[in-house]
C-alpha positions, 0 to 999 in steps of 0.5 A: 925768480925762484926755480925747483926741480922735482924727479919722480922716483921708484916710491911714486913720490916727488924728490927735489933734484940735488941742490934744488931749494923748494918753494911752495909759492910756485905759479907754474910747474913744467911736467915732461915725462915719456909717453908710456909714463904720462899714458899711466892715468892712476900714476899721473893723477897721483903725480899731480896731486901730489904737485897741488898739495906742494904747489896749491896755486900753480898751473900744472902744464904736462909733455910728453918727450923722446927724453926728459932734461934734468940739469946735464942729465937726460931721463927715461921712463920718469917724470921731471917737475920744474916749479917756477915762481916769479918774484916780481910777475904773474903767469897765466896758462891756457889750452885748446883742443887741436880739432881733426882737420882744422888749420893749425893757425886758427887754433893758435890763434885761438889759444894766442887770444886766451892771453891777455896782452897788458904785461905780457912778455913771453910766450911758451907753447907746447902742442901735440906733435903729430896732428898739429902743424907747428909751423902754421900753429907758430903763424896763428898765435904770433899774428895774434900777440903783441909784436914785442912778446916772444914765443918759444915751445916746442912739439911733444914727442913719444922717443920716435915712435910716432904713434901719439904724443900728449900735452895737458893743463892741470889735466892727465895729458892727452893727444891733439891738446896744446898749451901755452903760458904767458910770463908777465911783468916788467922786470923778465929777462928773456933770451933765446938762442938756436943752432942745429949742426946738420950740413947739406948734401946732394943737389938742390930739388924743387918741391914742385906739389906740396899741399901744406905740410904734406910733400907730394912731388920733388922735381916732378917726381914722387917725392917719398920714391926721390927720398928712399933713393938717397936713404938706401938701406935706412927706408927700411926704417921710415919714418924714424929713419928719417930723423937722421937725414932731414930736409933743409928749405931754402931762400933761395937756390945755393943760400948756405943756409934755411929751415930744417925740416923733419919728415914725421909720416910716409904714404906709400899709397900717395908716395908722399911725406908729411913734415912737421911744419909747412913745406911750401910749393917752389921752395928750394929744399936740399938734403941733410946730415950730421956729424955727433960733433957737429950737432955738441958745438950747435948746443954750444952755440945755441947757449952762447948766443942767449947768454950773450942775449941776456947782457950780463943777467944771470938766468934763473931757468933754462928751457931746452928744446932739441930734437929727437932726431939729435939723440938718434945721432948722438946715442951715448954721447947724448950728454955731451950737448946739454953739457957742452950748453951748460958751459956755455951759459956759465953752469947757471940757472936750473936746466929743464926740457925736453927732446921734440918733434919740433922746435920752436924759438926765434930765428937769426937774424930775423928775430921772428919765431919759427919751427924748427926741426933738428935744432937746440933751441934754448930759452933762457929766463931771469928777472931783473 
């Protein structure tokens, strides 16, 4: 696998990363860039063009991000190529359009059948991150794959703003779009890790009326009412305060562990919140938050436990999905979690990805994908 990173520089003009050796064969190029940057129409097509006349037969899939992964790096205000060509594979691309009101399930059960099945072995989606309901869109296309083919992506993002998030395939990005890519052939490697750091805190609640993603009572009363008494003065800030103190949903009462959650908008007419993936009626849910040291060793472990899975390989491209709200946390020290992931994985492969408003990738130990919300999740790629 041959694997090229690209920056977009202040010329309007594509310069390999340092160390990055090009190669023109490249079937796929990872475009991540932040939401005003991508919302540029003339700076875009000029970017892609540029791509095409470097990489002629590649599927160009572009993201919006709170943030850009380059190596141990994190870039603002630009955009980031990462150029894959497998040696002893091929990779096919599809998109749909998110309709207005439509289950997320159906349309990723619809991009899921875009794929053909023979040879495929790994899945990466990214989806819009505001009108898609990732977990329901995880739901759609894995009932629709092969049980032995893997899926991991995550939610476009615009730094916290919640305004508008973009995904396109060979197109200038837009809203509501979602994008997966098969990765085909028999000799792939595919490893994944995921970890959050974030603790509990306060008691169990019940979600007593929820209607999908949208969280209406917690233990018979107003859910956003219930929520800003545990925020105090950061209600001030909701939504993006809210990246700060997400909900865990739980097995089952006093489990130590669950899914996170992230609230993504507030009704204040409905007193209602809106997460970025389903919050089933009677679930067990429990407050969270974290500390900057907590959420380095998370990205830590997350890399340990897909480099473990790669049984020795050494990966040739590593994707990073963490969320915004961890920047949030971090602020400055940021970069202490992709370096502390990078060391873990052995300072090996090309690092690329992005900061989400969900996550997706495998959960321990059940194996299945799920979103997640608050995580490092990390997909790490090499061909035997």
């Amino acid at each position: 696998m041959q694997v090229t990173q690209l920056l977009w520089d202040a010329t309007r003009a594509w310069r390999p990363a340092p160390n990055n050796a090009d190669s023109t064969d490249a079937q796929l190029v990872l475009l991540f860039g932040d939401r005003p940057t991508l919302s540029d129409h003339a700076l875009v097509i000029d970017a892609l063009a540029a791509l095409w006349r470097r990489y002629p037969c590649a599927a160009i899939v572009c993201c919006s991000g709170g943030g850009q992964i380059s190596g141990v790096d994190i870039m603002d205000d630009t955009l980031v190529a990462t150029a894959i060509q497998l040696d002893h594979g091929t990779v096919i691309a599809a998109a749909t359009t998110h309709a207005p009101k439509e289950n997320s399930a159906d349309a990723g059960a619809r991009l899921a059948a875009e794929l053909p099945t023979d040879g495929l072995r790994y899945v990466m989606v990214l989806s819009d991150g505001l009108c898609v309901n990732g977990s329901a869109l995880v739901r759609g296309m894995t009932a629709a794959l092969p049980d032995s083919v893997t899926l991991s992506g995550g939610l476009a993002a615009d730094s916290g703003e919640f305004a508008a998030t973009l995904v396109g395939l060979n197109e200038v990005p837009v809203s509501g779009r979602i994008a997966a890519i098969g990765f085909y052939g028999e000799r792939l490697v595919v490893a994944h890790g995921s970890l959050g750091g974030w603790e509990m805190f306060g008691p169990d609640r019940l979600v007593t009326r929820s209607v999908g993603n949208v969280v209406h009572e917690l233990d018979g009363q107003p859910a956003l009412a219930l929520y800003k008494r545990y925020l105090g003065s950061f209600a001030d800030g909701l939504p993006a305060s809210a990246l700060l103190f997400p909900l865990c949903l739980k097995a089952h009462e006093g489990a130590e562990t669950g899914l996170v959650r992230t609230v993504l908008g507030v009704s204040e007419i409905e007193n209602s919140m809106t997460f970025a993936g389903d919050v089933p009626e009677g679930t067990c849910v429990r407050l969270m938050r974290t500390s900057r040291e907590e959420l380095v060793a998370g990205a830590e472990g997350a890399s340990a436990v897909a480099r473990r899975e790669l049984g020795g390989v050494e990966p040739s491209l590593v994707l990073l999905v963490s969320c915004i709200g961890r920047r949030l946390v971090l602020k400055h020290r940021v970069d202490e979690e992709l370096e502390s992931a990078f060391d873990a994985m052995g300072s090996v492969g090309v690092f690329a990805g992005f900061y989400s408003f969900g996550e997706i990738a495998p959960s321990e130990p059940e194996g299945f994908s799920a979103l997640h919300n608050q995580t490092m999740t990390i997909t790490a790629l090499a061909e035997r």
